[in-house]
Every structure is written in C-alpha cells, then in structure tokens.
N, C-alpha and C positions, 0 to 999 in steps of 0.2 A: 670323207668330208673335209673340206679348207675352214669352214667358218660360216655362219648363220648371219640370217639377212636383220640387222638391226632397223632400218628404217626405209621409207622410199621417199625420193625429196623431190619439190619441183621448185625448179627457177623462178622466181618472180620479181616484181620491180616491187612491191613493200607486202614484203613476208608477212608484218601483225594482220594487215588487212585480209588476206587470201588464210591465214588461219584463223581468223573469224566466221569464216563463209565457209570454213571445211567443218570447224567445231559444232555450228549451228544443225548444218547440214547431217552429220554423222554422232550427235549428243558426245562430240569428243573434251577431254581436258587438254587442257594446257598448263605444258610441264615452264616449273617457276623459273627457269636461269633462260637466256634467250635474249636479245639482243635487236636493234633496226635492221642486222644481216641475217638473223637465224630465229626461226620459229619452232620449236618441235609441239604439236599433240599427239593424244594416245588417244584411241577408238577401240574398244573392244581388244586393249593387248596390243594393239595393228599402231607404230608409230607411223606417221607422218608428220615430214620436218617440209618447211619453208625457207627458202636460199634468196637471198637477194641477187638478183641479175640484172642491172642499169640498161644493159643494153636488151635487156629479153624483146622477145618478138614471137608472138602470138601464133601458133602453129595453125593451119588452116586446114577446116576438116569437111568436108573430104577435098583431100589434096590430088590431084593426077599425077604430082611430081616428084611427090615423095608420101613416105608412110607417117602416120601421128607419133609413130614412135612411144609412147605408151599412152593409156588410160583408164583409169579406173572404175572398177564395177560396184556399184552399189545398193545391195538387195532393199526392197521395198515390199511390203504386202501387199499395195494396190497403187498402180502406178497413178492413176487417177486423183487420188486424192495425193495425194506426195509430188505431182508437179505442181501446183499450184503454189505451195509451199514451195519447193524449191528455185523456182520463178522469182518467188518474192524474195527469198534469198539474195537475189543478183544473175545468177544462172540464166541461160536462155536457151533454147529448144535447136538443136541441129537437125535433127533425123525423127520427124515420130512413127513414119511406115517404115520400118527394120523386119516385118515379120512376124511380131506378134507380141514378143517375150522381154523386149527391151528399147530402150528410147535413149535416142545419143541429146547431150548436152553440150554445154560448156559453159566452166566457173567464171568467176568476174575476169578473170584475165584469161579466158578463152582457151584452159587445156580442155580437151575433151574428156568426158564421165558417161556414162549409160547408168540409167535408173535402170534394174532390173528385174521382174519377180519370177518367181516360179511353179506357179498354180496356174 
C-alpha cells in the first residue's frame, strides 16, 4: 500500500454553496477551517471537500464524447420518497429508466449522483 484515500473533491465555481447542497443531502458536517476556495464535509467518516474552479464547466451527462468521469452513489431506502427532497434540494433528474435500482441526477452545478436503493 502507498497511502489511504483522505477525501474526494469536486471542482466548483462557490464551494460554501455546493457544500450546502451535499451537507443537506447526506446529514453531513462541516469541518470548521475552510475558506471562499476550499469546503471540506464529513458524511458518515466519508470526507468530501469542495474546490473552487472560476473557469469550471458543467460536465454533460450523458455525453457521446466523452465519459462523466466520476459520480457519486448514494444509498436511499425508497427512491420515491427521497427524490422529492432531493429535487427541493436544488438537484434535478437526469435518467429515471436506468433499470430499476437507481436514478441518475445532478447537483446545483450539474456533476452527476445516482440516488440508489437496494431492496
């Protein structure tokens, strides 16, 4: 082993705002030192940090031209009742026929998420 995964970050144009929308989303905290460039919360142990990127530009899902390049999963008990809420969040619906088991998103600044359950 080299070293252990400390956080996973995504670029955005104002970090406080899109850790708002993750915090709510996932009952995360937010860790006190942090900055207009840098956001980190904790979810369940799981950091995610927020980056300031001026020039970012909104990945397009589904792309033909390239891949989303990551996104995240996040379990639910009933998708049903947990988009709605999520919706209100800021969130908006990409994909809801996936097959059964999960529903593609995207947060206020349009990386892609899948709400997912497992029953």
């Amino acid at each position: 082993m080299v070293g252990q995964l400390r956080s996973v970050v995504l670029d955005c144009p104002n970090p406080a705002e899109l850790a708002s929308f993750y915090e709510d989303l996932l009952g995360a905290e937010r860790l006190p030192y942090g900055d207009d460039t840098w956001v980190v919360i904790v979810a369940n142990g799981t950091r995610l940090a927020f980056q300031l990127a001026p020039e970012y530009v909104a990945p397009v899902f589904p792309d033909p031209h390239a891949s989303q390049q990551v996104h995240l999963d996040v379990v639910v008990d009933d998708v049903e009742k947990a988009e709605p809420k999520v919706l209100a969040l800021g969130a908006r619906l990409l994909q809801k026929d996936t097959g059964g088991w999960f529903r593609v998103y995207a947060d206020p600044v349009g990386h892609p998420f899948c709400l997912v359950w497992l029953s």
